[in-house]
C-alpha positions as CSV (number, residue, x, y, z in Angstrom):
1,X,6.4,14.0,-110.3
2,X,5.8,11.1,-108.0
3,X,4.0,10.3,-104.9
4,X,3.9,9.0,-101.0
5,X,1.7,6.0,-100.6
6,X,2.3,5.3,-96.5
7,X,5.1,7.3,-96.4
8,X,6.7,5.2,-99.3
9,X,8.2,6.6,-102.1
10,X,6.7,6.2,-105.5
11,X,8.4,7.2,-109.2
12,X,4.9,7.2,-110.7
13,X,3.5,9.9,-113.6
14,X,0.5,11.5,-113.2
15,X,-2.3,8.8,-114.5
16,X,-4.3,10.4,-117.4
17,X,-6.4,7.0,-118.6
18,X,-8.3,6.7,-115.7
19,X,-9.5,10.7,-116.7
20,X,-10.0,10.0,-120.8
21,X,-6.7,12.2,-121.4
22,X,-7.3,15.0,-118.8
23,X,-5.0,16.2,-116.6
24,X,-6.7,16.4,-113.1
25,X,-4.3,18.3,-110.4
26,X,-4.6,17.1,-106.5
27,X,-5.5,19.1,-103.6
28,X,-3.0,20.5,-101.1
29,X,-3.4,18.4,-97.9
30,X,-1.7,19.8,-95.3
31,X,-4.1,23.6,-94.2
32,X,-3.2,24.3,-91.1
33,X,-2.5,28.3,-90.8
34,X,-0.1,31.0,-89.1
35,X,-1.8,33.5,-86.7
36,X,-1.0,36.8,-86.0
37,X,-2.8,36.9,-83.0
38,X,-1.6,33.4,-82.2
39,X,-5.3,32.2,-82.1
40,X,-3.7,28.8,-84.3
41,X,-1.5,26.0,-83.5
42,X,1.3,28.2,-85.0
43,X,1.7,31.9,-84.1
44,X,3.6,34.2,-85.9
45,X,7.2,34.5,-85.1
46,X,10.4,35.9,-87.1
47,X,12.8,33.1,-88.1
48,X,10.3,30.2,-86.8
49,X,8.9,29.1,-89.9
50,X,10.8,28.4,-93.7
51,X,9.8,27.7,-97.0
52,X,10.5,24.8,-99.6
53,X,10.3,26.1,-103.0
54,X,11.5,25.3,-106.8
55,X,12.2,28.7,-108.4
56,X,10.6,27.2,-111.5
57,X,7.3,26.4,-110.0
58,X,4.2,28.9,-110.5
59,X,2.5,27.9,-107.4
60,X,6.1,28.7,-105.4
61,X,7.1,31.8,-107.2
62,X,4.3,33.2,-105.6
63,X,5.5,32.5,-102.3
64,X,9.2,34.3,-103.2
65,X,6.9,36.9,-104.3
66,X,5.1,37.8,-101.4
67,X,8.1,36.7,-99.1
68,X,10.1,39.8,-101.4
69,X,7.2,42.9,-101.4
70,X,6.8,42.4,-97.6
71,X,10.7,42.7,-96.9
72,X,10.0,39.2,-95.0
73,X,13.5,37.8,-96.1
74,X,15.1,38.1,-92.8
75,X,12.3,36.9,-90.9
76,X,11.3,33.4,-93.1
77,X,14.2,31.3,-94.2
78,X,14.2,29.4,-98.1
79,X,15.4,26.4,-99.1
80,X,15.6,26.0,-103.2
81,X,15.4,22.6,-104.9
82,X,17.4,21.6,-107.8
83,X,15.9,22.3,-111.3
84,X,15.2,19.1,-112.7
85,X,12.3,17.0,-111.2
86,X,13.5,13.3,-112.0
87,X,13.2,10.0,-110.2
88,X,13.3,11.0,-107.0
89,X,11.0,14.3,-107.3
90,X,12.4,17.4,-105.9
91,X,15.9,17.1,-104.6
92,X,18.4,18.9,-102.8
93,X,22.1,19.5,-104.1
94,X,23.4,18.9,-100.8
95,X,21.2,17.8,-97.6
96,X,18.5,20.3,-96.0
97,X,20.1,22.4,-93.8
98,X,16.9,23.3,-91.8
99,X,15.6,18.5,-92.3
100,X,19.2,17.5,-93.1
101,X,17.5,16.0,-96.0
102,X,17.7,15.0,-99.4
103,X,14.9,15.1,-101.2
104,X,11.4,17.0,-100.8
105,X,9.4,13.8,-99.6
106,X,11.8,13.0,-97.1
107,X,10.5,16.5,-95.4
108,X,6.8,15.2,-95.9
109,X,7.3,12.0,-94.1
110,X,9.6,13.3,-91.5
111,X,5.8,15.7,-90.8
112,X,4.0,13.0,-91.7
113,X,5.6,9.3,-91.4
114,X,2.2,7.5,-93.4
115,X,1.7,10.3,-96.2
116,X,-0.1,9.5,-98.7
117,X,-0.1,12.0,-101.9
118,X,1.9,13.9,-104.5
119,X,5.4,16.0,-102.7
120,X,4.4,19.3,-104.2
121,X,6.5,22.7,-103.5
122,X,6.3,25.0,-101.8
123,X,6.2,24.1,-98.5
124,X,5.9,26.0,-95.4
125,X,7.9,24.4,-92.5
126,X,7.6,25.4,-88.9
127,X,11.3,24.7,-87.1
128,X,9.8,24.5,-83.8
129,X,7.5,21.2,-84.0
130,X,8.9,20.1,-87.1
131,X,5.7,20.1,-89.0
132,X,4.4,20.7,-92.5
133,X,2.1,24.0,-91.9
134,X,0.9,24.2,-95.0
135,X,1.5,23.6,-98.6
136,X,-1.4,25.3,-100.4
137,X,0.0,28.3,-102.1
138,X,-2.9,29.9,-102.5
139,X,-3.0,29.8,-98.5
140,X,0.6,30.5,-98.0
141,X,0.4,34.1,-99.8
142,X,-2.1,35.1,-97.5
143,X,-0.3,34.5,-94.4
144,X,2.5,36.3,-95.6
145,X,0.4,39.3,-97.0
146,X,-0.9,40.1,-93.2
147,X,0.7,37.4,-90.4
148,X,4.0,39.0,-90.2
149,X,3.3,42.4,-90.1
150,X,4.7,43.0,-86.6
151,X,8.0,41.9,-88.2
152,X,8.0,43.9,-91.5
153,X,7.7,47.6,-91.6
154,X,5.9,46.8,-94.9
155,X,1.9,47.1,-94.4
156,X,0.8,46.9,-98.3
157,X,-2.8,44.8,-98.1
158,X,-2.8,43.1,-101.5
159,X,-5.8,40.9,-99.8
160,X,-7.6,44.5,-98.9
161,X,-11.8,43.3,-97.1
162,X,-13.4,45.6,-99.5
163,X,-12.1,43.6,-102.4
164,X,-12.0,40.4,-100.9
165,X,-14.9,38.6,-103.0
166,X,-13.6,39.8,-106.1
167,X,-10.4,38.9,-105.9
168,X,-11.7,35.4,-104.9
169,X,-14.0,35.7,-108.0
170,X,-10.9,36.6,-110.1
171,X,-8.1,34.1,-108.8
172,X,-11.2,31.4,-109.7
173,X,-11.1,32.0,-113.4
174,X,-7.4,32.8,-113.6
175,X,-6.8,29.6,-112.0
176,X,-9.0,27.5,-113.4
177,X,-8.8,28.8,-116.9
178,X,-4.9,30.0,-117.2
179,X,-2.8,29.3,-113.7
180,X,-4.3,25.3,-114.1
181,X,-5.3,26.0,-117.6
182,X,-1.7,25.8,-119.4
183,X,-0.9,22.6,-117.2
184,X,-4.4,21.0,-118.6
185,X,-3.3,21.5,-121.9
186,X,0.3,20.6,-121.7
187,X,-0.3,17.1,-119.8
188,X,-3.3,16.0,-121.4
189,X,-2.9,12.7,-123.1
190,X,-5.6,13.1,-125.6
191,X,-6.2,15.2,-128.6
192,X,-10.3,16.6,-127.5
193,X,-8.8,17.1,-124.0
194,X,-5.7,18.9,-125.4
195,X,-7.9,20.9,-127.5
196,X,-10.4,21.9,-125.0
197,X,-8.2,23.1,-122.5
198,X,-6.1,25.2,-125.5
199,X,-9.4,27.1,-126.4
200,X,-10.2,28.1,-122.6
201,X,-6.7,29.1,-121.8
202,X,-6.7,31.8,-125.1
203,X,-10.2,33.1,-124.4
204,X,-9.3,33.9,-121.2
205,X,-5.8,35.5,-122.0
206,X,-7.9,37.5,-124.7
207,X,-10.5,38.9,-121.7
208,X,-8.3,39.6,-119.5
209,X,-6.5,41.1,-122.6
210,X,-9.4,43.3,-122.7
211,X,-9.8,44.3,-119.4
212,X,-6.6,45.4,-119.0
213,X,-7.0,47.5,-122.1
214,X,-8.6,50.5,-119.6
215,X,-7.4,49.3,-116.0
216,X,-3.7,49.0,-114.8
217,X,-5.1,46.3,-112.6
218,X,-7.1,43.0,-112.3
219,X,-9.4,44.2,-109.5
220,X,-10.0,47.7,-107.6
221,X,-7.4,49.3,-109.9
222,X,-5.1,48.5,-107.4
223,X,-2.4,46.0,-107.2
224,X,-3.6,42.6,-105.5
225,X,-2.8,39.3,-105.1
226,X,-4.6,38.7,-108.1
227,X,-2.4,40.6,-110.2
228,X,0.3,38.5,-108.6
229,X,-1.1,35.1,-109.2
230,X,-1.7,36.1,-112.4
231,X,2.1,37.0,-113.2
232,X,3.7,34.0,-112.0
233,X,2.1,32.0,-115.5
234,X,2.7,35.2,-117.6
235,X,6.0,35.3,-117.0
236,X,6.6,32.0,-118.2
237,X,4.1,31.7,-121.0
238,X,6.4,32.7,-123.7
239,X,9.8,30.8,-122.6
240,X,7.9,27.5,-121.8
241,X,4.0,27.1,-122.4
242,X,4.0,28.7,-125.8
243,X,6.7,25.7,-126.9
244,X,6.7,22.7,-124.0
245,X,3.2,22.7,-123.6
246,X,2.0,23.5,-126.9
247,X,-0.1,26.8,-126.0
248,X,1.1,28.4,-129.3
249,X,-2.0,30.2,-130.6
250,X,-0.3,33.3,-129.5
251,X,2.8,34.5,-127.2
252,X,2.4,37.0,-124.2
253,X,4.1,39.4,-126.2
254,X,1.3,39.6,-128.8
255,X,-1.5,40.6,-126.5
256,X,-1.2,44.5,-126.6
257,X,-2.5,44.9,-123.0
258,X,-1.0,41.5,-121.2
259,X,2.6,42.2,-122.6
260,X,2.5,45.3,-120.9
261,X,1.1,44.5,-117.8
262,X,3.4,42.0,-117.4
263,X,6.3,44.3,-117.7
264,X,4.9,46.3,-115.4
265,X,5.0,44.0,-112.3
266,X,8.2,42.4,-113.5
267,X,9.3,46.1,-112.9
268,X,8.0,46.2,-109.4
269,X,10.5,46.5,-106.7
270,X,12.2,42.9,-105.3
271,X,10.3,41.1,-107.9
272,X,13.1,40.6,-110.8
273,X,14.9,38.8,-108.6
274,X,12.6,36.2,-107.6
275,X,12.3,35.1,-111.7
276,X,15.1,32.8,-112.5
277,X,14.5,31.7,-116.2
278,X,17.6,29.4,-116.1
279,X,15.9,27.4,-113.3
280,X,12.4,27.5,-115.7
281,X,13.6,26.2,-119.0
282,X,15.7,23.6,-117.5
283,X,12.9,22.4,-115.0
284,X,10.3,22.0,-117.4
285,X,12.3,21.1,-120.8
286,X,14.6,18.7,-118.6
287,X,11.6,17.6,-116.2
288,X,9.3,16.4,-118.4
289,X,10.4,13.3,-120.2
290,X,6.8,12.2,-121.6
291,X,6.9,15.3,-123.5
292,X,10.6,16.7,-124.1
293,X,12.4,12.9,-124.4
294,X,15.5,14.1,-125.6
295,X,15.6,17.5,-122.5
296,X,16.9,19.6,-124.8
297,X,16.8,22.8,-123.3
298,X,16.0,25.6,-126.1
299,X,18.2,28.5,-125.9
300,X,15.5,31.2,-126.4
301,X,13.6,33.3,-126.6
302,X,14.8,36.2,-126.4
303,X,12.7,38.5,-123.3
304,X,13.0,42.2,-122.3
305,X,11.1,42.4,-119.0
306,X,12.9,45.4,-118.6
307,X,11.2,47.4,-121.7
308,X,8.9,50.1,-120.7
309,X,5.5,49.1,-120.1
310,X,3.4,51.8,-120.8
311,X,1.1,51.2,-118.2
312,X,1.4,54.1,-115.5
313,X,-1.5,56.6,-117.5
314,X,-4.1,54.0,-116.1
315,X,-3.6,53.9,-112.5
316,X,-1.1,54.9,-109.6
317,X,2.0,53.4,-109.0
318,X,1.7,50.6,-106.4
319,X,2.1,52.2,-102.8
């Protein structure tokens, strides 16, 4: 994972001395947003805008995912990088077809020619001006749940007002504690840091455990975002954190409650096919060379998504 300093190209590692062992992600830095009403610099339009994504990354898979439940596929192109992360950051097997580029930070400096920062995915790119929209993903989900509804003739809200603050109340502690909390344990450099972040992350799993225990949803009893933001770290726990990143108190599939809630919104319509675990293990176990030197890729475990999940006698089925 390296960085733009003035547009210039960078092989460098995330620096964990200057933080005492902690693992300290950067903010998003490009914000700007797609209008519906085309009160922004960049209105709403089918086939105008595309996404850069890694189908290993969390923060991207949500993208794929909200791009899938509101049948947007026609309407927002993709662009997949290659699985391993290496030198040169994210690459591209063969050039861009939308930048004619290579690699991921040529896109950010042909946006930006003096970008300064980490080349994170995903990235929402508008054709028309050739700019970097955005590449928050937090952000990006939310202008796919409700900007392109004239184009879609699916209207789901999984951002409904009435549970707006807490599903912001929710995707803060998920984030902070699981999302970010798996990373802060698998790239921290010291043992009290290491520790630290292991201890949040499981208390966390076990209340959400918990809650899930009499709710077939994080919030409202209806499927939101959160549940969604949620999945995209759960669905990798147990074929890469649990090993790679040394979250091995307990796997996924030994919370009663997570492990089928998870199967449940595998199971949801379009959303299989955005999980590529191929694309996962390689990424991280081949990405990774301060903690998997050798990348060798393990050949398990062994998943079934597909089990029933149980979880339909404690709310509806998803509109």
């Amino acid at each position: 994972m390296g960085l733009l300093i003035d547009g210039r190209w960078h092989d460098r590692w995330y620096d964990t001395k200057s933080t005492g062992g902690a693992f300290v992600r950067s903010e998003a830095q490009f914000r700007d947003r797609v209008s519906a009403d085309g009160s922004t610099a960049f209105p709403a339009e089918a086939g105008r805008y595309h996404l850069f994504v890694s189908l290993a990354c969390p923060w991207a898979h949500r993208t794929l995912i909200f791009r899938a439940l509101k049948g947007l596929e026609a309407v927002i192109g993709v662009t997949i990088v290659d699985p391993l992360m290496l030198a040169e950051g994210w690459t591209f097997s063969s050039p861009d077809p939308i930048t004619g580029s290579t690699r991921l930070h040529e896109v950010y400096t042909r946006a930006d020619p003096g970008y300064s920062g980490r080349v994170t995915v995903p990235v929402l790119w508008d054709k028309a001006t050739g700019r970097i929209v955005n590449n928050e993903s937090a952000e990006i989900i939310r202008m796919l749940n409700r900007a392109f509804d004239a184009f879609t003739d699916r209207h789901t809200d999984y951002c409904p007002p009435e549970l707006l603050d807490e599903i912001d109340r929710t995707n803060a502690f998920v984030y902070e504690r699981v999302n970010n909390g798996v990373y802060k344990a698998g790239f921290a450099t010291a043992q009290d840091k290491y520790e630290a972040a292991f201890d949040a992350l499981f208390a966390a799993l076990d209340e959400l455990d918990e809650r899930l225990a009499t709710q077939r949803w994080l919030v409202g009893n209806r499927l939101t975002e959160a549940d969604w933001r949620l999945f995209t770290t759960l669905v990798r726990f147990d074929a890469v954190y649990v090993g790679h990143f040394k979250c091995n108190l307990r796997r996924i599939a030994d919370h009663p409650h997570l492990s089928g809630y998870l199967r449940d919104l595998y199971q949801t319509p379009g959303v299989a096919g955005t999980v590529d675990f191929d694309h996962i293990k390689r990424h991280y176990y081949g990405s990774h060379a301060t903690i998997n030197p050798t990348g060798v890729v393990p050949k398990g475990p062994a998943l079934d998504l597909g089990a029933p999940h149980g979880r339909s006698r404690l709310g509806p089925d998803p509109a």
